[in-house]
N, CA, C and O atoms as a GROMACS GRO file, in nm:
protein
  340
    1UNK      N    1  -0.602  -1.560   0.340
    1UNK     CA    2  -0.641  -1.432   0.392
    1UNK      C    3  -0.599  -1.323   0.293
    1UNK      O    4  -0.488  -1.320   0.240
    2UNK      N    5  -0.698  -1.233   0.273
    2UNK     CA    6  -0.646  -1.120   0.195
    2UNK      C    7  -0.610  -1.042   0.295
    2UNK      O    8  -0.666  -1.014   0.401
    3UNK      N    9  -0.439  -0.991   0.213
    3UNK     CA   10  -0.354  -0.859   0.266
    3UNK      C   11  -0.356  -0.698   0.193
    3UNK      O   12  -0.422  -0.676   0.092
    4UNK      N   13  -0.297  -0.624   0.241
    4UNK     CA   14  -0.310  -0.515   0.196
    4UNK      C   15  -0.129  -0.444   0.222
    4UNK      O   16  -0.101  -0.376   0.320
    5UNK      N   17  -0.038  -0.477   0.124
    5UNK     CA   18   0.079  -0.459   0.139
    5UNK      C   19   0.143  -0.373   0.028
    5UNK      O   20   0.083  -0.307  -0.057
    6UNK      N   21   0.287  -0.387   0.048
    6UNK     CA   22   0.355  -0.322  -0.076
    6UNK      C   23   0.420  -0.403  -0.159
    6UNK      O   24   0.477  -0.498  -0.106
    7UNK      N   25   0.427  -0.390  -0.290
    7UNK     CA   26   0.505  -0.483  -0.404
    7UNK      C   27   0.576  -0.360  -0.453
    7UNK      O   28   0.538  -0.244  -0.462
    8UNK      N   29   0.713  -0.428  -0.489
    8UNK     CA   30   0.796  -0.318  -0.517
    8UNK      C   31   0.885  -0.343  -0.684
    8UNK      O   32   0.941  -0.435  -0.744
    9UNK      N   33   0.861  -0.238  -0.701
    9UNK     CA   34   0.863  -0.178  -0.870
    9UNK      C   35   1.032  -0.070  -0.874
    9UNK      O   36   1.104  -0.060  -0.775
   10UNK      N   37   1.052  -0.025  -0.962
   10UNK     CA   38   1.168   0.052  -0.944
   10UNK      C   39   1.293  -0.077  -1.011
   10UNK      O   40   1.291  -0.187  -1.067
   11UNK      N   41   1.377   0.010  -0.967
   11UNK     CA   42   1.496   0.009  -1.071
   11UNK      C   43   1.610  -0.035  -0.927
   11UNK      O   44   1.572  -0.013  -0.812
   12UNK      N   45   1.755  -0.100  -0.957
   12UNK     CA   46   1.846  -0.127  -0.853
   12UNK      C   47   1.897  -0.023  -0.736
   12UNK      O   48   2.000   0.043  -0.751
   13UNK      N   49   1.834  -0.017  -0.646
   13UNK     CA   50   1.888   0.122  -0.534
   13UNK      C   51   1.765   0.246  -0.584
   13UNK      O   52   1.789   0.354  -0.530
   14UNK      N   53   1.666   0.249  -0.657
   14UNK     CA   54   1.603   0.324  -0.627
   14UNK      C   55   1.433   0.261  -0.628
   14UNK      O   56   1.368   0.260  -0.733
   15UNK      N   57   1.381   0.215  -0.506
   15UNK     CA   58   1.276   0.156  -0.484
   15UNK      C   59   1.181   0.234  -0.551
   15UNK      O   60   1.207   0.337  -0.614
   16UNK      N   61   1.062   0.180  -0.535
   16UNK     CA   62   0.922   0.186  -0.573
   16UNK      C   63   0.851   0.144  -0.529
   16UNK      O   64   0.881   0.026  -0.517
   17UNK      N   65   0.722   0.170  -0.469
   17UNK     CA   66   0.630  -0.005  -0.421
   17UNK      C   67   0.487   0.056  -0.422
   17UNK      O   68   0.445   0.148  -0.351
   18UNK      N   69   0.429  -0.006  -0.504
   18UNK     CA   70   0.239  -0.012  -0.540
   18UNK      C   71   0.205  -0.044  -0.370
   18UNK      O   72   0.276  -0.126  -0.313
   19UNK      N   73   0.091   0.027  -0.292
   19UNK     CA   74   0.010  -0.025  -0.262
   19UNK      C   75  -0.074  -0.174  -0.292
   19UNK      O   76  -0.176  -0.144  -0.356
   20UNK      N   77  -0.071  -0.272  -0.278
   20UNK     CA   78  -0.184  -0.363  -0.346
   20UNK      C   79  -0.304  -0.440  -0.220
   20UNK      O   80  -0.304  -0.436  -0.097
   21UNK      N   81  -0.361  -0.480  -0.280
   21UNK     CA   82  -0.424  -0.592  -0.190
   21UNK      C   83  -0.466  -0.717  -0.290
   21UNK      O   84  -0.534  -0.727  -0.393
   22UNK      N   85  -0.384  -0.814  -0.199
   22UNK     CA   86  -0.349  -0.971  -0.271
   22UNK      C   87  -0.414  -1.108  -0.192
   22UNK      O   88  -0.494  -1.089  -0.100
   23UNK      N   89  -0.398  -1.168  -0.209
   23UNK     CA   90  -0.410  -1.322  -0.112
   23UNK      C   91  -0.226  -1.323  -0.058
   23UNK      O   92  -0.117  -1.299  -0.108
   24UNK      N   93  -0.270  -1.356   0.044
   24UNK     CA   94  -0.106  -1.339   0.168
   24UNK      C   95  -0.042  -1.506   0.084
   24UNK      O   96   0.078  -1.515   0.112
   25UNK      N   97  -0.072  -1.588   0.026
   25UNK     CA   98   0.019  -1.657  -0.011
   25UNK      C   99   0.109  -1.643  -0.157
   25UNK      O  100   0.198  -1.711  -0.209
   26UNK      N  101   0.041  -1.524  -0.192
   26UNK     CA  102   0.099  -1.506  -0.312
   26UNK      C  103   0.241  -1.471  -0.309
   26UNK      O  104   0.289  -1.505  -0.201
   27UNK      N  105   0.316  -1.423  -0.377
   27UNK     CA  106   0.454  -1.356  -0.368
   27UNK      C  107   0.471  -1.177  -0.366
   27UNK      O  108   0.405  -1.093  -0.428
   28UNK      N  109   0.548  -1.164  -0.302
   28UNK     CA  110   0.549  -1.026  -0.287
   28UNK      C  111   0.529  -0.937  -0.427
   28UNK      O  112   0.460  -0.837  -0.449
   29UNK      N  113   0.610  -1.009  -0.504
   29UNK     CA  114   0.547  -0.862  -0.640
   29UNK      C  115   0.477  -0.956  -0.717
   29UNK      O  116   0.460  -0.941  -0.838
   30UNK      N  117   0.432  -1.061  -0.649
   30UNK     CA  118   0.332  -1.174  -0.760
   30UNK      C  119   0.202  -1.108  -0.800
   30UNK      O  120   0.200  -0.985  -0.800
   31UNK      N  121   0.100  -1.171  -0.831
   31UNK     CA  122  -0.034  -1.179  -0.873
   31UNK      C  123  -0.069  -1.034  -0.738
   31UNK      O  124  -0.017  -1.015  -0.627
   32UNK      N  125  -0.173  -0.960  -0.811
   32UNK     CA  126  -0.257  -0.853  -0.676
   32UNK      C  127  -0.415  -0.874  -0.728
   32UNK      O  128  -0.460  -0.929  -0.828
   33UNK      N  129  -0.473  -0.812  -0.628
   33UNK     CA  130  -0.649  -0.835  -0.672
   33UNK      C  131  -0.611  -0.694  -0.673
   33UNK      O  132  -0.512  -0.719  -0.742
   34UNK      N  133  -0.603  -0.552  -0.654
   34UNK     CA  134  -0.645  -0.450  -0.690
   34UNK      C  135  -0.513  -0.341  -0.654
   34UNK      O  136  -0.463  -0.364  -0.544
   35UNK      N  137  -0.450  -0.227  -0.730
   35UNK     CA  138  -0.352  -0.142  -0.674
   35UNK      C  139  -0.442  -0.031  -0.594
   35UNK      O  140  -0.547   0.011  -0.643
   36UNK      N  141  -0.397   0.010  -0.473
   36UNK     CA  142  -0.459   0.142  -0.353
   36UNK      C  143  -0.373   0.227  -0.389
   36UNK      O  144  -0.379   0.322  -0.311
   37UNK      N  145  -0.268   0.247  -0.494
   37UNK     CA  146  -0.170   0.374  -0.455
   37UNK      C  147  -0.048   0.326  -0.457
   37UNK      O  148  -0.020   0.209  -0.486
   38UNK      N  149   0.032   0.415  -0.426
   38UNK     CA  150   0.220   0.401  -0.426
   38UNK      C  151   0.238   0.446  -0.294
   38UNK      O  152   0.159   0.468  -0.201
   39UNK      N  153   0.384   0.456  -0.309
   39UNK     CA  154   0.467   0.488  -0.216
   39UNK      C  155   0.631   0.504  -0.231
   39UNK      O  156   0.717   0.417  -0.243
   40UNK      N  157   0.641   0.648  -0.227
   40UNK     CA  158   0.756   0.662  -0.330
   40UNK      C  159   0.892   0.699  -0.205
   40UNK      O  160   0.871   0.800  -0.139
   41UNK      N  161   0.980   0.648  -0.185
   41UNK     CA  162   1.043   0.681  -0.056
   41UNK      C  163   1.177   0.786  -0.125
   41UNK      O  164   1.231   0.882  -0.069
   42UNK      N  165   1.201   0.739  -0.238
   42UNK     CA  166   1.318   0.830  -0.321
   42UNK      C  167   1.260   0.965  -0.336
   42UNK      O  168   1.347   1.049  -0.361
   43UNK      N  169   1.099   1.028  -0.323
   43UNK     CA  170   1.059   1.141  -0.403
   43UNK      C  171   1.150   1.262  -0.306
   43UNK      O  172   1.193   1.284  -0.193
   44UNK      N  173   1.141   1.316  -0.443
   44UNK     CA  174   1.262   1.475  -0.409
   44UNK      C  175   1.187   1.584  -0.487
   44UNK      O  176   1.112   1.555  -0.579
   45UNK      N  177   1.206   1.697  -0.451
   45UNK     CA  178   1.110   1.823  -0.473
   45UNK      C  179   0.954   1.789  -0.463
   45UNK      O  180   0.875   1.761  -0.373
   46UNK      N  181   0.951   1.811  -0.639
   46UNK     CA  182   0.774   1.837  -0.610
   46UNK      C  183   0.746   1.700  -0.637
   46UNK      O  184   0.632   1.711  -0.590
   47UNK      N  185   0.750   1.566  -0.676
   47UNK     CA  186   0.737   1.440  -0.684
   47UNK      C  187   0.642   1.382  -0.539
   47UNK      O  188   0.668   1.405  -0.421
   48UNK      N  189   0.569   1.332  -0.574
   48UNK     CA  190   0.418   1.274  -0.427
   48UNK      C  191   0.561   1.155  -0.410
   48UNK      O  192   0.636   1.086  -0.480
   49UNK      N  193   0.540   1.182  -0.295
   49UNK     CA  194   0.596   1.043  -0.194
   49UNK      C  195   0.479   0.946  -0.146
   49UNK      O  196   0.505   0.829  -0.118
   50UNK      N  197   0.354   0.996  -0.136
   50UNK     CA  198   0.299   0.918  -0.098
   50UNK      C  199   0.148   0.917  -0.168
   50UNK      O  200   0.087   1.023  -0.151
   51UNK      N  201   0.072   0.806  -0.250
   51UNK     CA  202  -0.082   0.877  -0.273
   51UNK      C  203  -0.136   0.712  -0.231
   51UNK      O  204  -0.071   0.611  -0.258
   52UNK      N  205  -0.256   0.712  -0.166
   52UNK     CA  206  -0.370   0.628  -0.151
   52UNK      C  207  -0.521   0.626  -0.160
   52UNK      O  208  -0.590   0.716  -0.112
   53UNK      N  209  -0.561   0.543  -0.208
   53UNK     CA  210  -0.720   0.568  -0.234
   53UNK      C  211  -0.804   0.505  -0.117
   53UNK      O  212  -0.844   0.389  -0.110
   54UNK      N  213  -0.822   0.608  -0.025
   54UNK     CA  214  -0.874   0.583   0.111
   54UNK      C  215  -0.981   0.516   0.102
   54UNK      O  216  -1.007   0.409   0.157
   55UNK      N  217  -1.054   0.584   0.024
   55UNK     CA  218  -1.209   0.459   0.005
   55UNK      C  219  -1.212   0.334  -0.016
   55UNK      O  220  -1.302   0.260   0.022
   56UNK      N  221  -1.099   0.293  -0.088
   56UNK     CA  222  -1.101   0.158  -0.181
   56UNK      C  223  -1.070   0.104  -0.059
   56UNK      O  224  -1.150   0.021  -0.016
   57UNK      N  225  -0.931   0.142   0.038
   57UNK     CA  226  -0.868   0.079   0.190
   57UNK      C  227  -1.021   0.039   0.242
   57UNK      O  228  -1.080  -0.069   0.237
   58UNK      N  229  -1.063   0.175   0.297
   58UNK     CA  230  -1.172   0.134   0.398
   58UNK      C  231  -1.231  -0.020   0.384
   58UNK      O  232  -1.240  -0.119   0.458
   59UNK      N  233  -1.281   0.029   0.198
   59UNK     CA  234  -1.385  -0.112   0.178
   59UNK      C  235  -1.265  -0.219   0.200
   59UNK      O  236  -1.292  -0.265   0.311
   60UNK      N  237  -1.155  -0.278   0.156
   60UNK     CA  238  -1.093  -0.407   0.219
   60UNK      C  239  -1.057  -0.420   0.332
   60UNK      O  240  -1.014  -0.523   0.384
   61UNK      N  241  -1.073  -0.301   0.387
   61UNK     CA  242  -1.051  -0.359   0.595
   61UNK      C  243  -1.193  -0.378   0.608
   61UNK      O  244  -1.224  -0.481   0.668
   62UNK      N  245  -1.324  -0.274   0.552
   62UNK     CA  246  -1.469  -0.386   0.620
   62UNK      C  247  -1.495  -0.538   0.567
   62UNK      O  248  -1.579  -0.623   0.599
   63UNK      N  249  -1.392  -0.537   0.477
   63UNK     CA  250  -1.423  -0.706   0.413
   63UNK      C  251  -1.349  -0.769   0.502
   63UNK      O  252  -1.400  -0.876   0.536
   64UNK      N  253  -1.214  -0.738   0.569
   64UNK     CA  254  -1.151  -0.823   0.683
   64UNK      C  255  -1.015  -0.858   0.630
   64UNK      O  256  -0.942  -0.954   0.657
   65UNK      N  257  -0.997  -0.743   0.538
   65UNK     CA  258  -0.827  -0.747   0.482
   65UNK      C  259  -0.765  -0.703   0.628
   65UNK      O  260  -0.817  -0.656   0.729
   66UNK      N  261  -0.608  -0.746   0.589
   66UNK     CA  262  -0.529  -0.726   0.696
   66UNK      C  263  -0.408  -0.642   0.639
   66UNK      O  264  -0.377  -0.659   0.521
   67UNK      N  265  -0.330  -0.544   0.727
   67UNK     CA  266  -0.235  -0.458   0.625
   67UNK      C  267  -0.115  -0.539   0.733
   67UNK      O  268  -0.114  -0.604   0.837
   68UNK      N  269  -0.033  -0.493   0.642
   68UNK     CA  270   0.174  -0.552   0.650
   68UNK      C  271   0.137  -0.424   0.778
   68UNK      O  272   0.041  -0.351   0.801
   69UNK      N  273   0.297  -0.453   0.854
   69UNK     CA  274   0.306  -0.375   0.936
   69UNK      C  275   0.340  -0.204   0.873
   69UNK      O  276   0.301  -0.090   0.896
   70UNK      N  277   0.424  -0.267   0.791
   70UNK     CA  278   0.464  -0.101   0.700
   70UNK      C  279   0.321  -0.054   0.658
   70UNK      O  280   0.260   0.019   0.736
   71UNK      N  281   0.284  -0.077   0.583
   71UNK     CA  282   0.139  -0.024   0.553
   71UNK      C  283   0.050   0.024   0.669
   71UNK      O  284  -0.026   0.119   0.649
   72UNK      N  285   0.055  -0.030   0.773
   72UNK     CA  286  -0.048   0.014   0.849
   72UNK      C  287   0.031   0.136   0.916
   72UNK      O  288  -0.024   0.241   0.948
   73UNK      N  289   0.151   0.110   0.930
   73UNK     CA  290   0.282   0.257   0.994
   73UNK      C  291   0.205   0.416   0.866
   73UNK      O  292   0.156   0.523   0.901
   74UNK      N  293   0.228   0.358   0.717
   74UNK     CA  294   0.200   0.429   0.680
   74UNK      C  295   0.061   0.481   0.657
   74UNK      O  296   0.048   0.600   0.629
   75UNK      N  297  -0.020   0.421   0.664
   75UNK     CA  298  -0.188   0.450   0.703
   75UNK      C  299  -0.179   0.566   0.832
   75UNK      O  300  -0.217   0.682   0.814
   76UNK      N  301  -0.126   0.520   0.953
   76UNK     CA  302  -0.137   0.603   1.052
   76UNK      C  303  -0.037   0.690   1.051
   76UNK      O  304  -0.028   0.722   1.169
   77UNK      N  305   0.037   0.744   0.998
   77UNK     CA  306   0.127   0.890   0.956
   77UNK      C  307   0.041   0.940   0.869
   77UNK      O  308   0.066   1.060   0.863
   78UNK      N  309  -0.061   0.911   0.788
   78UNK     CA  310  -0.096   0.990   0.668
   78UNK      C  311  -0.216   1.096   0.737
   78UNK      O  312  -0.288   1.040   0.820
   79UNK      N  313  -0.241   1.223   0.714
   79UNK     CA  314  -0.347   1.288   0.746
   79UNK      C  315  -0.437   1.275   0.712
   79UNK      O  316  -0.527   1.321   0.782
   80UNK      N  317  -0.468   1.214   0.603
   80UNK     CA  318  -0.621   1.179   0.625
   80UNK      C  319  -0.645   1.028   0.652
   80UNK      O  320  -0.663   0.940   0.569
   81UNK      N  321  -0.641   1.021   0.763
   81UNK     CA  322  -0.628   0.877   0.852
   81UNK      C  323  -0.717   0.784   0.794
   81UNK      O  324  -0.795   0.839   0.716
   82UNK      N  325  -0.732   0.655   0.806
   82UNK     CA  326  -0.789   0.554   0.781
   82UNK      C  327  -0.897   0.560   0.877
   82UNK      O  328  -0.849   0.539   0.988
   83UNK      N  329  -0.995   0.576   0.882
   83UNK     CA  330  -1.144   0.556   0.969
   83UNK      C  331  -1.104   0.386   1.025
   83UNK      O  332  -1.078   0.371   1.144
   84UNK      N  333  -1.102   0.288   0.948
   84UNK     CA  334  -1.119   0.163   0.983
   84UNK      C  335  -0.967   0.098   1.070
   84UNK      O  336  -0.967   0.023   1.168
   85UNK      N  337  -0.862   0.148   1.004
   85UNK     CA  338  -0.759   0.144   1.081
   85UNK      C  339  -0.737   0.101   1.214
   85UNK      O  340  -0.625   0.110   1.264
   0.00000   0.00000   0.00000
């Protein structure tokens, strides 16, 4: 099944994590079929905490991707909501 999760990048105590969408048996920061964006939980001042490419989402939820629970938490906090969601 393709997922739509986070792989995480960054340095010891200060996370990072790509958006991706992978095959669910892969490993968490293993192999991805495509990056949707970040997710920056450390950002301070003017630094994006959060960017996604809503279009690209849509098209892997009409293909029948499935998101992590975090991902979909963060899909539905974001203002410009996920249509397919």
């Amino acid at each position: 099944m393709v997922t739509i999760r986070m792989s995480r990048t960054g340095t010891k105590k200060k996370p990072f994590y790509h958006i991706v969408v992978t095959d669910s048996r892969n490993k968490r920061d293993g192999r991805s079929i495509e990056r949707l964006g970040f997710f920056n939980p450390g950002a301070i001042g003017q630094e994006v905490p959060l960017k996604l490419d809503v279009e690209r989402i849509n098209y892997w939820l009409s293909k029948g991707a499935q998101t992590s629970e975090r991902v979909a938490k963060l899909l539905k906090d974001n203002a410009k909501a996920v249509t397919a969601a």
